[in-house]
C-alpha positions in Angstrom: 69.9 17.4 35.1 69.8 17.1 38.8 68.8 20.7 39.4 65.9 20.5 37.1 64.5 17.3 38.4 64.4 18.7 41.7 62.5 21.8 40.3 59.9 19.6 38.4 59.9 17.2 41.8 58.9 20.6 43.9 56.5 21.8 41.4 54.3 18.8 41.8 53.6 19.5 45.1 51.2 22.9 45.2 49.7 21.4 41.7 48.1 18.9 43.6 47.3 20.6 46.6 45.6 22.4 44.1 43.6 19.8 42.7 42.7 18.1 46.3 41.1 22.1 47.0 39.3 22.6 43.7 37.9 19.0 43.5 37.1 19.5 47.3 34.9 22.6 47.0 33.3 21.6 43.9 32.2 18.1 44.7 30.8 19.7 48.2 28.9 22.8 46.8 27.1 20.5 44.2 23.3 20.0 44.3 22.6 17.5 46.6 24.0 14.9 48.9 24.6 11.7 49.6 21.8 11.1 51.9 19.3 12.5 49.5 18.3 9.8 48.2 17.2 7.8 51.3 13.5 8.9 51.5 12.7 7.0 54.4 14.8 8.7 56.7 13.8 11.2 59.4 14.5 14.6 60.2 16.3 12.9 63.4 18.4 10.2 61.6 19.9 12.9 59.0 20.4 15.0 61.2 22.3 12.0 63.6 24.2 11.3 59.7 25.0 14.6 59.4 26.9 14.9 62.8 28.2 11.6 62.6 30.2 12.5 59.2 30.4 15.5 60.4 28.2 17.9 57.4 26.9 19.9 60.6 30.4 21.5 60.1 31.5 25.0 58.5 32.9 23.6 55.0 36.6 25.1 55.9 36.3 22.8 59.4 35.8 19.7 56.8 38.3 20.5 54.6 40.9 20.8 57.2 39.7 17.5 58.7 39.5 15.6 55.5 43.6 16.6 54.8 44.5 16.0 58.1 43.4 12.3 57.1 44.5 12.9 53.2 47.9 13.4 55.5 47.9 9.6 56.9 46.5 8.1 53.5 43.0 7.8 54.7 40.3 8.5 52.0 37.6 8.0 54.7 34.6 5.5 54.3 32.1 5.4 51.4 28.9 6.8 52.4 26.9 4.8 49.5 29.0 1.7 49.8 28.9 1.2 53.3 30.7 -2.1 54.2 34.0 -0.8 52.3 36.0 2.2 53.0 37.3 4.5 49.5 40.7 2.8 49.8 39.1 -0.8 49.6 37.3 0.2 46.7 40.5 2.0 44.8 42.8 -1.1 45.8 40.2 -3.0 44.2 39.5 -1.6 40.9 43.1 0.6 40.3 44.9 -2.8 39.8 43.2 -3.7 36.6 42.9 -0.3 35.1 46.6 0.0 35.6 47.3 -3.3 33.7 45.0 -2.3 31.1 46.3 1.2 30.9 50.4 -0.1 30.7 49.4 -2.7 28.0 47.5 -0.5 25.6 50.4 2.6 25.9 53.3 -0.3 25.1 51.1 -1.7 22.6 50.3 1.9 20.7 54.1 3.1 21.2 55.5 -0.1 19.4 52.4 0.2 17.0 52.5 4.2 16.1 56.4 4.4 16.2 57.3 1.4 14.0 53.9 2.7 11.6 55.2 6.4 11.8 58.9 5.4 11.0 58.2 3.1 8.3 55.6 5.5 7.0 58.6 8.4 6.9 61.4 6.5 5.4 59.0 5.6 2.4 57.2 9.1 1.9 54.7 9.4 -0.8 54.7 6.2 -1.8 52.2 3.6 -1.5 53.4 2.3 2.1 53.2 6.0 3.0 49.8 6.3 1.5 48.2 3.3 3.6 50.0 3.7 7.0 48.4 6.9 6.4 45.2 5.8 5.3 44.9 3.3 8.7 45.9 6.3 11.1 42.9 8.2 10.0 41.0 5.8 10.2 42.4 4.7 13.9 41.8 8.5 15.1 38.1 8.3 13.3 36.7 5.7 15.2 35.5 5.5 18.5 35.9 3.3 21.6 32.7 2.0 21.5 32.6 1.0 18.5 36.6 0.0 18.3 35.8 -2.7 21.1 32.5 -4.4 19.8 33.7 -4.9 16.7 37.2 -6.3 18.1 35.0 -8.4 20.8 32.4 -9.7 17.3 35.7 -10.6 14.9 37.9 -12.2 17.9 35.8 -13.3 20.2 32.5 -14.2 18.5 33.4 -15.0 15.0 36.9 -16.4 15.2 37.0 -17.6 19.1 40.7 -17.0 19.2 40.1 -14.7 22.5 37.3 -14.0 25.4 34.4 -11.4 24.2 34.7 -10.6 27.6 34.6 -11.2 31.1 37.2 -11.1 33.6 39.4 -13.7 35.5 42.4 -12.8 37.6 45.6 -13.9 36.5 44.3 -14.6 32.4 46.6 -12.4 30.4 44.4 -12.8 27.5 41.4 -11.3 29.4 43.7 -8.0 28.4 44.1 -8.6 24.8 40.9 -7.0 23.3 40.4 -4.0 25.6 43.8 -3.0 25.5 44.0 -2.9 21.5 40.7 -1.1 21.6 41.9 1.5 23.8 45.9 1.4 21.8 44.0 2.1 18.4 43.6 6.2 18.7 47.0 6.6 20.7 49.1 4.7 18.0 47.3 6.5 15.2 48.2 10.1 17.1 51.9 8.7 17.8 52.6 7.0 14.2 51.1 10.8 12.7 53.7 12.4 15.3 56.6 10.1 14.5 56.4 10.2 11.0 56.1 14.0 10.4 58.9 14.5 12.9 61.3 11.8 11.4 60.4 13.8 8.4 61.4 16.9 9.6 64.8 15.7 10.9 66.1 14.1 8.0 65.6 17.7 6.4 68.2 19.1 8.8 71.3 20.4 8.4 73.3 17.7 10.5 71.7 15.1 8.6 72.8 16.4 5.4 76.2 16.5 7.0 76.3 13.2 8.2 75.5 12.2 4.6 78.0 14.0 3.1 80.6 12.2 5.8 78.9 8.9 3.8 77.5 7.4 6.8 74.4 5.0 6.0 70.7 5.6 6.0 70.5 2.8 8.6 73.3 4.4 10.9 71.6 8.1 10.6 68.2 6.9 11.3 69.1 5.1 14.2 72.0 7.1 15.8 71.3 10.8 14.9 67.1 10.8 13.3 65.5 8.7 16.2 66.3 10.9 19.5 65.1 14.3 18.2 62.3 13.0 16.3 61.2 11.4 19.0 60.9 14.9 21.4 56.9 15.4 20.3 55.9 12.0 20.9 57.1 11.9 24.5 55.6 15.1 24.9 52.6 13.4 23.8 53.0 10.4 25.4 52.5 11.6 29.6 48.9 12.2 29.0 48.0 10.6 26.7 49.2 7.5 29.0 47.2 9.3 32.0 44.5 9.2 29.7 44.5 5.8 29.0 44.9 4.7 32.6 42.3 6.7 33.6 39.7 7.3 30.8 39.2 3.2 30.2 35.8 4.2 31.5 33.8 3.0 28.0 36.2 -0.1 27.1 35.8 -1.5 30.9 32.0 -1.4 30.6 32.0 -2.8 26.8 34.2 -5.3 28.0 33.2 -6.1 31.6 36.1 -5.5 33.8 36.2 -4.7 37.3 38.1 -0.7 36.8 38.2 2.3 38.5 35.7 4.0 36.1 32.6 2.8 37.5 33.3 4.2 40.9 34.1 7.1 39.4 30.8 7.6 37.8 28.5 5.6 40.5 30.4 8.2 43.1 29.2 11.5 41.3 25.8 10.2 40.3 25.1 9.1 44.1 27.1 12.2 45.3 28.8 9.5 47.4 32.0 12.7 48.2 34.7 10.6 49.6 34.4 8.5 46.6 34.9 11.0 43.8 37.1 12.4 46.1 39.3 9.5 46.4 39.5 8.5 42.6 39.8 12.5 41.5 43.0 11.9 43.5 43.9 9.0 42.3 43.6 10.2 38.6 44.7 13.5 39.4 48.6 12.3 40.5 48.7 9.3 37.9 48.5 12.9 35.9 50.8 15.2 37.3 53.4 12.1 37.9 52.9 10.9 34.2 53.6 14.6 33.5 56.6 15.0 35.5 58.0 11.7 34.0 57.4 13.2 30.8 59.4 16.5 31.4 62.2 14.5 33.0 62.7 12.4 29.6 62.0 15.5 27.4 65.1 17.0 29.5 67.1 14.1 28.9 66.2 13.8 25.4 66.8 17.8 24.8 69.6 19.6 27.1 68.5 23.0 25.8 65.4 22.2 28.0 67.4 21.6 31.5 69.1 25.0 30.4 66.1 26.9 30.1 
């Protein structure tokens, strides 16, 4: 186990030395500039910007400089956002899309394994039949309209929870967005689950351990749960990545201070250090996410490690 962890660890590495070069070279050879927009500006002063953040360079001279400062954790200033430097602006933001990321992914796991499990030890049946009827429906419907209906029921209607807003410290700030963005990922993982816990009990060890007269309670949970469970942590490192990252919609509908408006105020002002900064971010929640993933799919599966 410890030989393959170190192989996954190493791999990680080039991948995103990779992504730091290809989000590099895209972001700078895109139309336009961060300057362009400041019409009043002479030929003298962007020419005086230019040197000062040093665009009078040959691209490869920029990109060396910019991972020489990657190297001591520096994402450089923001060029739109002048009085905070791309660090500020990530420490500020990445906190609460975090929180908001964690609490949907541990809300949809409980949610789509106990729905998926339930729905496979009753198949075809009419406890089958609605679990499956709700995960359709959970993988039908959208964010944006997930979250204002939540925020109309909840928080208009029955007042049990804020419509919205955002106060440090208020757990049940959390409560709506996080069930908005846990409703498609517990539909995917109860339709995993179920057809998987399905599949195991079909086995031939299972049959065995039945024949041995061990009870359905003992094979579900000693000898069903662990294997079935292989394709939703495969499922489970991005589609965590993508709920930490791609709160984007639910953080406007809702009104919380994320990462995702950076995101998109840094690409549409072409504000570089910016994008650059949260491309990074996202890009290693990914690839760690991804190499937590493998790790547990090794533990869960020695044939894996093996390979």
């Amino acid at each position: 186990m410890l030989r393959y962890a170190v192989r996954r660890i190493v791999g990680v590495i080039p991948t995103l030395l990779v992504i730091i070069t290809a989000s590099f070279f895209i972001v700078r050879l895109a139309p336009g500039g961060p300057f362009d927009q400041e019409q009043t500006l002479s030929r003298e002063v962007r020419a005086n910007l230019d040197r000062v953040y040093g665009f009078d360079q040959p691209m490869t001279v920029q990109y060396a400089r910019y991972l020489r400062a990657l190297s001591h954790g520096d994402f450089g200033p923001s060029y739109k956002q002048r009085d905070f430097t791309v660090t500020e602006l990530i420490a500020q933001g990445l906190p609460v899309s975090a929180a908001l990321g964690i609490t949907a992914m541990l809300l949809a796991l409980g949610l789509g394994v106990g729905l998926g499990i339930t729905a496979a030890v009753y198949p075809r049946t009419s406890v089958d039949f609605g679990i499956t009827g709700l995960v359709v429906l959970g993988m039908a419907l959208p964010a944006f309209v997930v979250g204002p209906l939540l925020a109309l029921v909840f928080g208009v209607y029955l007042q049990w929870l804020p419509a919205g807003g955002w106060e440090a410290g208020e757990p049940r700030y959390f409560v709506l967005p996080a069930m908005t963005l846990a409703v498609p990922v517990s539909a995917y993982i109860a339709r995993l689950t179920r057809s998987s816990v399905l599949e195991v009990l079909r086995a031939n060890f299972i049959r065995t351990a039945r024949a041995r007269g061990l009870g359905f309670r003992r094979i579900l949970w000693g000898h069903v749960l662990r294997p079935a469970l292989l394709p939703v942590v495969s499922y489970v490192g991005p589609a965590t990545a993508f709920v930490v990252t791609g709160s984007l919609v639910v953080e406007t509908v809702f009104g919380l201070p994320g990462t995702g408006r950076y995101l998109v105020q840094g690409a549409i002002n072409r504000d570089y250090t910016l994008v650059m900064g949260m491309v990074i971010v996202y890009g290693t929640l990914v690839v760690f996410l991804n190499l937590l993933t493998d790790l547990m799919y090794g533990w869960l599966d020695p044939r894996v490690r093996h390979d």
